[in-house]
N, C-alpha and C positions, 0 to 999 in steps of 0.2 A: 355835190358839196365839195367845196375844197378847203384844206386849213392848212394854214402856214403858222409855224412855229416858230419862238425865238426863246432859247436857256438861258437862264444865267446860274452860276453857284453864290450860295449865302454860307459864310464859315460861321462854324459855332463858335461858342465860347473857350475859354482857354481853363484848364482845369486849377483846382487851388493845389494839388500836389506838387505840380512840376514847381509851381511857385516855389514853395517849400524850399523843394533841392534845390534850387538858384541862390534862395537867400543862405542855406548850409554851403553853397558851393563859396560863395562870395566871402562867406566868414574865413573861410582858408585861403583865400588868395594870397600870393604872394605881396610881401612888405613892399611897400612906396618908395621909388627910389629917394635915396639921400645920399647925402654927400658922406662918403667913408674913406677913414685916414690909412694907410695903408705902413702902419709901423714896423713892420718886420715881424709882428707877431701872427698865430696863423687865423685866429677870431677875425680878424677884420676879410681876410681873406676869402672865408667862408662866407664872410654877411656880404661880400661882394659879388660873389656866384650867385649864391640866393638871390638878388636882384634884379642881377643885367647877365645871366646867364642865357644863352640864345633858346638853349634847350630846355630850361624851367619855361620860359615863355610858349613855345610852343606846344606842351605837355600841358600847360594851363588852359591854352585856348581849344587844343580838343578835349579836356573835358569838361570845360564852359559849353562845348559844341554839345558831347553829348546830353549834358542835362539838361540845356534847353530844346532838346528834340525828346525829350520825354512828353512836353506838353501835347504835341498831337500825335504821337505814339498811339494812344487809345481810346482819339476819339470819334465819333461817330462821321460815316462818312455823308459831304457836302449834299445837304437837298439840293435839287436843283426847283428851280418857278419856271415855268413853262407861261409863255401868252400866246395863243393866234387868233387870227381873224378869219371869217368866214366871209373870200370873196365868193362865193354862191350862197346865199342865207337859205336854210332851212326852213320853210313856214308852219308851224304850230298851230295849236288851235288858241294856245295863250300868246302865241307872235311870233315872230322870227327869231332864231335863232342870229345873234351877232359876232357874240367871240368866243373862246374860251381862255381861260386861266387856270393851270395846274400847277399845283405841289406836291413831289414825292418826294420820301426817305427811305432810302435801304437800312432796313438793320441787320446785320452780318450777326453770325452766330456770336453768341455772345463771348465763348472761350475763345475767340478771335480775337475779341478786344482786349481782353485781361492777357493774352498770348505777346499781344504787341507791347502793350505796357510793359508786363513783366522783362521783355526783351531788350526795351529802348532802358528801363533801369539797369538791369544786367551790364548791358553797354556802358551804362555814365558808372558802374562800383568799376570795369573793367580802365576806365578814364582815367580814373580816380586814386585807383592803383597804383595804376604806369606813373600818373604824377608823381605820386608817395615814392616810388622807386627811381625815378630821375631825379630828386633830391636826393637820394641818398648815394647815385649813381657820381653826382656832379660834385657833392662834398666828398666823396673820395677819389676824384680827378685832381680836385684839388689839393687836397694833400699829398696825393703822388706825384704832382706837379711842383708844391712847394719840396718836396725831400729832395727830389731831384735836383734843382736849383741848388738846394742847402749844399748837398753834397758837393756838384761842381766847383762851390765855391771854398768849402771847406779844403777841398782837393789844390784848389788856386792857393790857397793861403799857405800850407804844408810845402809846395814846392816854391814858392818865394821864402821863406824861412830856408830853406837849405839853400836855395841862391846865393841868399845871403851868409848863409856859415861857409859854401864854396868859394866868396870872393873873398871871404875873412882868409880861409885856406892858401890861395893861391897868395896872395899878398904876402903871405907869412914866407912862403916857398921863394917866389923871389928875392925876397931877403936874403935869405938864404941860399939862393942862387947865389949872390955878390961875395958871400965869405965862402963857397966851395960844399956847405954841408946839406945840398941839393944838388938835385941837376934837372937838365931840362924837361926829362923825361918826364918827371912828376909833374910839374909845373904844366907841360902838356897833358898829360893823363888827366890833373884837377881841371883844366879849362875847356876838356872834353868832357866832361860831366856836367861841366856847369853851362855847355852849351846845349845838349841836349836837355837841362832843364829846360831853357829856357822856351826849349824848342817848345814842349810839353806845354809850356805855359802860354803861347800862343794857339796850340790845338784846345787849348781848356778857353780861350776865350770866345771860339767860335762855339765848342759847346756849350758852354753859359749863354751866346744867343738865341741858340736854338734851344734850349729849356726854358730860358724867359719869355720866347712867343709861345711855348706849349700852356706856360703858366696864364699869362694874358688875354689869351684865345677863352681858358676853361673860367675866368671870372669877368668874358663879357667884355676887353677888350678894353679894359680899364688904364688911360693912358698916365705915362709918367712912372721914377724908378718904382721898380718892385724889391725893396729888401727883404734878407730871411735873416732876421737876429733871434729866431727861437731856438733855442740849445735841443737838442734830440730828449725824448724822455726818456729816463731811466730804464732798463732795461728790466724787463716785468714780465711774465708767464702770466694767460688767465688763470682765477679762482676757479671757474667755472672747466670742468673736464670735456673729453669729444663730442663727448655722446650729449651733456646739457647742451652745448655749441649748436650742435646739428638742430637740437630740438627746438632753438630759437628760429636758425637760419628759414626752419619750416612754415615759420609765420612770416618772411620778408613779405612785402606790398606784391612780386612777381608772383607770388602762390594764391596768394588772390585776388589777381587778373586772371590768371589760367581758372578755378574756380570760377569767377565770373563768368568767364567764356562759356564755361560747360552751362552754366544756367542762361546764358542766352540763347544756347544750341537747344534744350532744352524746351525754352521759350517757341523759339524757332518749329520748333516739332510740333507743338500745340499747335502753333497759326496753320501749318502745314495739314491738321489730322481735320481743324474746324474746315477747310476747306470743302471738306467730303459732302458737308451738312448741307440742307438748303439752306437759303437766306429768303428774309421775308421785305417786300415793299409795301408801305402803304402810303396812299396819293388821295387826294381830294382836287376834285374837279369843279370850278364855278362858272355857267355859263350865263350869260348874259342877256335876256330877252326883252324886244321890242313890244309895243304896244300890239295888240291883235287887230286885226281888221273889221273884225263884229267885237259887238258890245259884249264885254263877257265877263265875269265876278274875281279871272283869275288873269284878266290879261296884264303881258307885261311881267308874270312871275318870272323870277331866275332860277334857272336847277343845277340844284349842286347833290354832286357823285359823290362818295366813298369807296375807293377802291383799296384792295389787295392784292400783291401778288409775290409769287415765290420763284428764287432759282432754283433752277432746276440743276443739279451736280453729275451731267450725263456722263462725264470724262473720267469714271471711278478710277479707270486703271492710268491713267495721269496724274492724278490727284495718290494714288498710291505711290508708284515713283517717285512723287517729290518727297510724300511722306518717307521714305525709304533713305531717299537722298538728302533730307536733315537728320535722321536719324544716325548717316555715317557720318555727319558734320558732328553728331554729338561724342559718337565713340572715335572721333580724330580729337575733340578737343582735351577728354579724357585723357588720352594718351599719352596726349604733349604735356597733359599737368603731369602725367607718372614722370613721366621723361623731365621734366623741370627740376622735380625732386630728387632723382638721382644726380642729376645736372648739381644742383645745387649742395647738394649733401657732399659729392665729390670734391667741388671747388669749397668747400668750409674747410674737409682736412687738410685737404691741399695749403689754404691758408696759415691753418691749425698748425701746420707741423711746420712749416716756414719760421712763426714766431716762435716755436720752441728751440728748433733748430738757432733761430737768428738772435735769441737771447746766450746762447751757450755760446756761440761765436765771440760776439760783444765782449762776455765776458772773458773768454779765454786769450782774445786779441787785447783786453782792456789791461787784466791785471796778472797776464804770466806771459806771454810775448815781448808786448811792447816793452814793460818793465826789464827785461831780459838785455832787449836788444839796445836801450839806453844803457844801460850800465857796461854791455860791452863797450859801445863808441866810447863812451867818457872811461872805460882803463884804456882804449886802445890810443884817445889821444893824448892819455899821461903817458905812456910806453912812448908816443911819436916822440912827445918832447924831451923826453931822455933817451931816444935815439934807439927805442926799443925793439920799435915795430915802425914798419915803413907807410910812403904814402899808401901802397895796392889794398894792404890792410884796414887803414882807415876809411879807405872811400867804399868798401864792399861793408863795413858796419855800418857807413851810413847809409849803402843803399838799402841796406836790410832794414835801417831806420826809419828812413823813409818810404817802402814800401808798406811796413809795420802802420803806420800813423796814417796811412791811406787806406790801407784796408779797414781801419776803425775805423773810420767816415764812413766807407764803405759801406760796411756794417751794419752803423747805426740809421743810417739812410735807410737801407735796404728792410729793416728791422721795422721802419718808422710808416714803410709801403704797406708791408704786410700786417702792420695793424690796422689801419685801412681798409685796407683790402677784406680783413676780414670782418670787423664791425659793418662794413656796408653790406655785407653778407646777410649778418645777423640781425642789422637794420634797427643797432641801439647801439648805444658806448656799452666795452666791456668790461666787469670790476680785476682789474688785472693786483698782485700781490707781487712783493720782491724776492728778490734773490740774491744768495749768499754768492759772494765773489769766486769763484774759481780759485782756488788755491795754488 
């Protein structure tokens, strides 16, 4: 007797859960592009990352990836149908044997399945996560992007205004070259100042280029001017103390991914431990029989098999090893979540203290410096005009004036990073309160 075989696989069904998380997953998709105006303010700016950000896109699509691999995560694996025929036929006493037809299904121990499930889920919170943190990653790129900007420009505008009071200066000095009550020396001293301005102001425009592709790049590559007409916000301390701070930063979407991770590994360890188990098959066999050769009550019946059968798990100490080796994939992922949180807790103060730091700057640069250093230039240039104090005088107040007036840009730029920085942290806007001016 000979029999030739031919398999095929039939897939099952597709489960109603994974549905589920597809349609929750689709509810959060990212907004439909639309046309967004780009005014200078920083709202538009943000609704344009959110969009056509390259990195929201693809932090979308692996976790569109994972929760549609939820679906056969846990399901039962492919029967296969078996047909062959018998080119030597068997003769019976009810007929010949012709062909046979079988169907078997393995069913895997059963914490096998709920192992994978549980895992392919674990994976799409793990997705899902990372999504929720690359939104909050990209909305404060973007705002460190737009300060940036701000600042070089604010910095451009401060040193054409003194361009401008030096060509006032110089003008004035030649005059006064022609009656005697200058000399050249000034008049070259002012116009050495006013060329290294100017110098300044061409190194500031190539930096404005290069912060405007930082900024353009993080919102997706958005073409056409990018203005920054948003005035820096007031300089503000949070309500909320270190230790409340930290205690949010503990909930960012990164602490649970890391979480997740542990219950995939977790996951992982089941599928790993069900392997030890048998596994069971059952098949059904139907063969096909000819007409008998004699007259007989039963000829021409077909006989069909019920079978059983089990794996056997002979490789214990294989099947131990691997158990062994998710098991240290579970205390790796642990560890990295320990380490996340120290991670994280570190760079919250680190924030933390920036804006406290960068609030008491603001203000001391805002209303006892700068005010300081105005009031000297303006006695020093009523002393010039009555011939009090010289040019060397004047132009070291104004440099002080204008360093002054650059460092609050500065400042406030800087000020404007590290609230960014640390709301992304904390992964919510923070109720920030004011402060008394610096005296």
């Amino acid at each position: 007797m000979f029999l030739v075989l031919l398999s095929l696989n039939t897939p099952f069904a597709a489960q109603a859960s994974a549905s589920a998380q597809r349609e929750a997953l689709e509810a959060q998709a990212p907004m439909a592009d639309s046309d967004v105006v780009l005014d200078g303010a920083l709202a538009p700016y943000l609704q344009a990352a959110l969009e056509d950000s390259p990195q929201l896109k693809a932090a979308y699509a692996a976790w569109d990836a994972e929760v549609r691999s939820i679906q056969g995560a846990s399901t039962l694996p492919e029967p296969t149908l078996g047909f062959g025929i018998f080119l030597r036929s068997v003769e019976t006493r009810v007929g010949p044997q012709q062909a046979k037809v079988s169907l078997q299904q393995s069913l895997p121990w059963p914490t096998e399945l709920t192992g994978r499930h549980d895992a392919a889920v674990a994976q799409a919170r793990v997705a899902q996560a990372q999504f929720d943190a690359v939104v909050l990653q990209v909305s404060a790129q973007v705002l460190q992007a737009y300060w940036t900007v701000w600042e070089v420009r604010a910095t451009r505008r401060t040193h054409s205004a003194h361009v401008v009071v030096l060509e006032d200066l110089s003008a004035t000095l030649r005059a006064r070259l022609e009656t005697g009550s200058a000399t050249l020396a000034d008049v070259q001293q002012v116009d050495l100042t006013r060329a290294r301005l100017e110098d300044a102001l061409l190194s500031l425009d190539a930096r404005e280029r290069r912060a405007v592709a930082s900024l353009r790049a993080v919102i997706g590559g958005t073409p056409g001017e990018l203005p920054t007409l948003q005035d820096p916000f007031q300089a503000q301390q949070p309500v909320l103390d270190l230790q409340q701070v930290t205690q949010l930063a503990l909930e960012h979407p990164l602490i649970g991914a890391a979480g997740a991770q542990e219950d995939a590994a977790q996951a992982a360890v089941q599928v790993a431990q069900s392997q030890r188990a048998p596994g069971l098959t059952l098949g059904v066999d139907w063969i096909p029989t000819g007409p008998a050769a004699m007259d007989d009550a039963q000829s021409g019946k077909d006989a069909v098999m019920l079978g059983v059968g089990f794996r056997v798990p002979l490789w214990q100490r294989a099947y131990a090893e691997d158990v062994r080796a998710k098991a240290a994939v579970q205390d790796l992922r642990a560890a990295q979540s320990e380490g996340l949180r120290l991670q994280l807790s570190a760079q919250v103060e680190d924030a933390y203290i920036r804006v406290l730091d960068g609030v008491r700057r603001v203000d001391v640069v805002q209303y006892s410096l700068l005010p300081q250093a105005e009031g000297t230039y303006t006695s020093l240039l009523g002393s010039y005009a009555v011939g009090k104090a010289n040019v060397a005088q004047v132009l070291l107040a104004q440099r002080d004036l204008l360093e002054l007036q650059i460092l609050l840009d500065s400042e406030q730029a800087e000020l404007q990073r590290s609230w960014a920085e640390l709301e992304a942290l904390c992964g919510r806007p923070l109720e920030r309160r004011g402060t008394e001016p610096t005296p």
